[in-house]
N, C-alpha and C positions, 0 to 999 in steps of 0.2 A: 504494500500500500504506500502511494507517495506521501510524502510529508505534506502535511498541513499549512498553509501558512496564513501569515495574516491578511495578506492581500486576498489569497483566497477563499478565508472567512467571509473578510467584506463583502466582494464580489458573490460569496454565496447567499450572502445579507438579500444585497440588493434584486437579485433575482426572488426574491419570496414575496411575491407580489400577484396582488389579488384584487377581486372588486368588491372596492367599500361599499359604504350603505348608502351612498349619494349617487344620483344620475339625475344627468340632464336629456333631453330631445327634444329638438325643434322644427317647426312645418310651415312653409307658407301658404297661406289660402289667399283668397279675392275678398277680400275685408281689411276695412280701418278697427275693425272690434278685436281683442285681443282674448284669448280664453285660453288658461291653464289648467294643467289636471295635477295635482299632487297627489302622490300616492302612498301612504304611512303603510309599509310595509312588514308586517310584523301581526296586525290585528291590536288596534288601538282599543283601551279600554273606558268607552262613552261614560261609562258612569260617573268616571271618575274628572273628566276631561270637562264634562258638563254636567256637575252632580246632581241631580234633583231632590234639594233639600228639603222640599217640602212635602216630599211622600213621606209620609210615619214611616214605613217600611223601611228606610234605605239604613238606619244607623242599625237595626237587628241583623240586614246583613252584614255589613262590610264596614264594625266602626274603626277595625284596627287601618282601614285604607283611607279612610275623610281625612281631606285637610278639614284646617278649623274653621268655625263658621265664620261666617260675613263678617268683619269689623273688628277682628284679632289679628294678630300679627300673623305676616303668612296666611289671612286667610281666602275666604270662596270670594269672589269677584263677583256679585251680585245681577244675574241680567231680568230683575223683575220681580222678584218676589216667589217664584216655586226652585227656580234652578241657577246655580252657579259656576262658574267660570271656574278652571284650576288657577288657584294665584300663578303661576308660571306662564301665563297665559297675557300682561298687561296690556302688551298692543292690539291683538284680537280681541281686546273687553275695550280697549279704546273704539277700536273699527266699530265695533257692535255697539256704542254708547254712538256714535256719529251715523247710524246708518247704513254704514258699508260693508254688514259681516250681517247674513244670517245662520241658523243653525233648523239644521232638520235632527229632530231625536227619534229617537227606534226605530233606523233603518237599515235594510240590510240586502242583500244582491239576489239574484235566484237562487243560488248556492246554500243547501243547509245541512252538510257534514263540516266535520273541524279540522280539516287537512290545511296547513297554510299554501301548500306547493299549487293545490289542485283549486282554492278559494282563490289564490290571487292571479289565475290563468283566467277563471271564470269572472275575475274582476274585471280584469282585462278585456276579453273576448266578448263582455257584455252579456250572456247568455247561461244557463246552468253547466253549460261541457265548454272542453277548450277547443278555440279555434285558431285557424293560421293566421289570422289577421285581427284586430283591437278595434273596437266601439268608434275608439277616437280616429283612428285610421281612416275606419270607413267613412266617417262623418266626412273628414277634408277631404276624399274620394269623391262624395257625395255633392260639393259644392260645387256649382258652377263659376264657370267660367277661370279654372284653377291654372297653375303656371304652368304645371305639366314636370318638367325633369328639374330635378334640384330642392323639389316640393321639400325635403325635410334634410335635416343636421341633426345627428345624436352627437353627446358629448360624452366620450364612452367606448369600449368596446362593442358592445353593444344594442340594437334599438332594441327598448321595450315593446312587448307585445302589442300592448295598449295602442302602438301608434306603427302598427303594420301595416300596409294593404296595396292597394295599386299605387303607392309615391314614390317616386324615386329619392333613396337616401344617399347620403353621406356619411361617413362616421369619421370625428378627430378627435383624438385623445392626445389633449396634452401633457406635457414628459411631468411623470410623478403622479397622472391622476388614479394610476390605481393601486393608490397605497392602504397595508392592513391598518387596522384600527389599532391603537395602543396599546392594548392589550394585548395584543399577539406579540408585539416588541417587547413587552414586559418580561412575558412568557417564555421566548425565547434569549432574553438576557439570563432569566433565572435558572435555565435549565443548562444554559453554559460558563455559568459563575465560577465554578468550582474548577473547571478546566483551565491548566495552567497555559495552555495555545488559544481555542476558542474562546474562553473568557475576555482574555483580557483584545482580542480580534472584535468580538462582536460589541465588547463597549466601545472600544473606539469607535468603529463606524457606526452608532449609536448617537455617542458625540458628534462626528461628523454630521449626521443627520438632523443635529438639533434636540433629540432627547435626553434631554439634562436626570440628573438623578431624580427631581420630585417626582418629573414627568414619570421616569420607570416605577418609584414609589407609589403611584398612581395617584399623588394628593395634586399635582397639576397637570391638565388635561395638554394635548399637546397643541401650535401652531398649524392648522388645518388649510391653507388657501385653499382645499377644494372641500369644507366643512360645508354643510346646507344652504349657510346663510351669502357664502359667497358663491355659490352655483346660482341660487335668489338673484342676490343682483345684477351676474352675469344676463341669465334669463332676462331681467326686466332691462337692460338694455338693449339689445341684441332686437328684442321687442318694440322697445320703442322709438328705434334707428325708422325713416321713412321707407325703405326697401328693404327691411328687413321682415323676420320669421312672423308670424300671428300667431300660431297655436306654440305652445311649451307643454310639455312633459316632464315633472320630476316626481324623484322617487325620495326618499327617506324613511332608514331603516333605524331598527331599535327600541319596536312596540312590544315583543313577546317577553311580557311581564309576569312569569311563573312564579320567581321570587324576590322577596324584600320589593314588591310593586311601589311602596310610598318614594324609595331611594331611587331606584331604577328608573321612573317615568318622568320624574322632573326634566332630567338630561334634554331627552328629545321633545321633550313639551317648550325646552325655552328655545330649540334651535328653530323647530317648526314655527313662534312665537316671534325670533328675530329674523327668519328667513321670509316671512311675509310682510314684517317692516320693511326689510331690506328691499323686495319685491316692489311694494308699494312708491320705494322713495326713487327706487331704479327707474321706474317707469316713466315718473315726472306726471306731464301733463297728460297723459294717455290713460294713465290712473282711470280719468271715469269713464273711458272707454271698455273698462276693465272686468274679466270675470275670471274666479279663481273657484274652482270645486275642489276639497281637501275630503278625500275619502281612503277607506281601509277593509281589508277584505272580512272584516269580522270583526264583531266586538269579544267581550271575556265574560265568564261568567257571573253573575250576579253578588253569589259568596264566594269570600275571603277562603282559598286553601291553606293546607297546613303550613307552609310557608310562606304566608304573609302576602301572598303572590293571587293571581288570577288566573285561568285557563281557558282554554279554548270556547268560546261561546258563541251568539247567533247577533240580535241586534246591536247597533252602536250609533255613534253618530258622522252626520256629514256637517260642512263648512263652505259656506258658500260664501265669498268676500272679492270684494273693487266695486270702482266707483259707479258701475253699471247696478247695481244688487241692492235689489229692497229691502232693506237690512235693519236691525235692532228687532230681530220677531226669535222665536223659538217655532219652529211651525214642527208638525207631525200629530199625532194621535197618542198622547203619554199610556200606554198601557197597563200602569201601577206595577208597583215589585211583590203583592201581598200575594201569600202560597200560592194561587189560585190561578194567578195573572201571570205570572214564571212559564215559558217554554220548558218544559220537561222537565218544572221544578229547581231548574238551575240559569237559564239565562232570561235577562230582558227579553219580550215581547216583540219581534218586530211588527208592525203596524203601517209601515212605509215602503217602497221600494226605491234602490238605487237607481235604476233604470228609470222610474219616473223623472228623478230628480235632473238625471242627464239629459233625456227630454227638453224637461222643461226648458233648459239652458240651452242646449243645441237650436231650439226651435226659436226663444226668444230672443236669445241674445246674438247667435250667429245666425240666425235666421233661418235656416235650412228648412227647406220645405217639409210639414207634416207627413207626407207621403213619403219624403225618402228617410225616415226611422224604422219604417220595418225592414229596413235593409241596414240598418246602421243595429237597431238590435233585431236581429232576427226569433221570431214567434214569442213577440212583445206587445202583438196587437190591445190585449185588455188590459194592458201598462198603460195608463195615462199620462201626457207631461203633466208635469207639475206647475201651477199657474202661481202669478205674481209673485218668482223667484226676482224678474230683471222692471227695470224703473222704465215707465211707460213714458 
C-alpha cells in the first residue's frame, strides 16, 4: 500500500463532495409576473410552524414541543387570535401583519402513505404516483407564447423534478456548490483525530477550508455562500433583471424532525424566515408583481414521540407570500386535534388540497388558462382552484 500523504488527504478531503440541502432552478415564461415554488424538503411540521393555540386540544398533545405563548420571551407571533407564528419566523409575521403572506392550514397532496422519497416525487409530479415531468414544468409548457430553447437554468447538478417537461435546460454549478453540511466535516475530523498522518492532513485542509475549531465543535455554524438565504437572493435577482428567468424553483432541506424537534427546527425555520426577506429585498420593485408558494410533502404527527421529536404524518401547512397575494388571512377548514378529528388517531386532519392551492395561483396569478390544469395536474378535474389567493 503507498504511503499516505498529506497532500493526499487533502485532495481526498476535497473530493467528498455531495448535494446539500439547497437548490436553485430557473425558467423563463411570457410574463412580467414572477412565481416561485419553494420546496421544504424533509416534511415540515404545521403545527408547530403555525401553532393553533386556540384549540384546547393542542397542549394535551405536544406540550413538550410549544414554544411559549404570545407575549413571552421567544414567544408564538400572534396572526389573530386562534393561531401562531413560530417566533423564528419574524419577517413572514411581518409579510402577514402587511398583507403579503397568507397561510392555508391542513393541507396536504394526493399522497397518503409516509414514505418521504415517494411523497416528494408525488409533490413534484403533482398527482398520487411519480411522473417524468413536474406540475410546474408543465405549467410553463403550458403557457403561451413561450421562448422555446433556453426556457430554464438549474443551479445545481441537477433539475428538480418539479420543473421537468418539454423546456429546454441548462445546468451551472458553481465551483464549491456542492459542499457537505458541517456535520459530515465534523464527522470526519473526529474519526481521523487520532491518526498521526490523517489527523493532522484533514485539519489542515479543514483550516484551509475555513473550519475553524468552534465550527468542528459544532457551537459555530459554518460561512455558507450557497446557504438558503443566498441562493434567495441570487433567485430574486436573476428575476428581477428585465430578460431575465420568471419562474424559480428552490429547494430547502432539514425538516425530518424525529428528535429533540424544539432544537432541531429552529435552524431551518430562521433560514426559510431570512431566505424570503432576502427574496423579497432581491427582487426590489417586482416585489408586487410577486408570488411565492412554500410547500412540503407532508406534515408530522400530531403527538410528541418518545424522543421529543415528530414523525411521519399527513396534513400541514402551505405559504403563500409577495406582493401579488391577499395576505394577512389563515384560510382552510381547521379540522380540531380532539381524539375524534385525528387521521388514524395520530395526524392532523387534512381538509384542503395542495393541488387546489396551485391552481388557484397558476390560474390567477400566471394566468394560465382553466383548461390547460388538467394537463398540468392530470385527473384533478374535482380539484378546484382555490379563489382569492392573488389581489384582484
Amino acid at each position: 500500500m503507498p504511503a499516505l500523504t498529506r497532500r493526499g488527504a487533502v485532495l481526498g478531503l476535497a473530493g467528498l463532495l455531495s448535494a446539500g440541502p439547497n437548490a436553485l432552478a430557473l425558467a423563463a415564461a411570457p410574463t412580467e409576473r414572477r412565481f416561485v415554488v419553494v420546496n421544504l424538503r424533509g416534511a415540515l411540521d404545521g403545527l408547530a410552524a403555525v401553532a393553533p393555540y386556540g384549540d384546547p386540544a393542542l397542549a394535551g398533545l405536544r406540550r413538550e414541543l410549544m414554544a411559549p405563548p404570545i407575549g413571552e420571551p421567544d414567544g408564538l407571533l400572534d396572526l389573530g387570535g386562534f393561531f401562531g407564528l413560530h417566533p423564528a419566523l419574524p419577517n413572514l409575521h411581518a409579510l402577514y401583519a402587511a398583507g403579503e403572506m397568507a397561510i392555508v392550514h391542513a393541507v396536504a397532496g394526493p399522497y397518503r402513505a409516509r414514505s418521504h422519497f415517494v411523497a416528494q416525487d408525488c409533490l413534484e409530479s403533482g398527482t398520487d404516483h411519480r411522473m417524468s415531468s413536474g406540475w410546474l414544468g408543465r405549467a410553463v409548457a403550458a403557457m403561451p407564447d413561450r421562448r422555446g430553447r433556453g426556457d430554464a437554468l438549474a443551479v445545481g447538478v441537477a433539475l428538480p423534478l418539479l420543473l421537468r417537461g418539454s423546456n429546454a435546460v441548462d445546468n451551472w454549478a458553481p465551483r464549491g456548490f456542492a459542499s457537505p453540511p458541517a456535520h459530515l466535516y465534523q464527522t470526519i475530523a473526529e474519526l481521523n483525530a487520532a491518526d498521526r498522518v490523517t489527523g493532522p492532513a484533514v485539519a489542515e485542509g479543514l483550516r484551509g477550508r475555513g473550519f475553524t475549531a468552534a465550527i468542528l465543535a459544532g457551537s459555530e455554524e459554518p460561512k455558507d455562500r450557497f446557504a438558503f438565504p443566498a441562493l434567495a437572493t441570487a433567485a430574486g435577482e436573476m428575476l428581477r433583471a428585465e430578460d431575465g428567468p420568471r419562474i424559480a424553483a428552490l429547494e430547502l432541506g432539514g425538516w425530518d424532525t424525529h428528535a429533540q424537534q424544539v432544537n432541531r427546527l429552529a435552524g431551518p425555520l430562521r433560514q426559510l424566515d431570512t431566505g424570503m426577506a432576502a427574496l423579497k429585498a432581491a427582487l426590489g420593485s417586482v416585489w408586487k408583481q410577486s408570488c411565492v408558494l412554500v410547500m412540503t410533502e407532508f406534515g408530522r404527527t400530531a403527538r410528541a414521540n418518545g424522543t421529543r421529536g415528530t414523525d411521519h404524518g399527513t396534513a400541514t401547512v402551505a405559504f403563500i407570500l409577495g406582493g401579488a397575494v391577499e395576505g394577512g388571512v389563515v384560510r382552510g377548514q381547521w379540522p380540531g386535534l380532539g381524539p375524534d378529528a385525528l387521521l388514524e388517531n395520530r395526524d392532523l386532519m387534512p381538509t384542503g388540497d395542495l393541488r387546489s392551492v396551485a391552481k388557484g395561483l397558476l390560474s390567477a396569478h400566471l394566468r394560465l388558462p382553466i383548461g390547460s390544469l388538467d394537463a398540468v395536474f392530470p385527473n384533478s378535474r374535482d380539484v378546484e382552484p382555490m379563489r382569492r389567493l392573488i389581489r384582484t
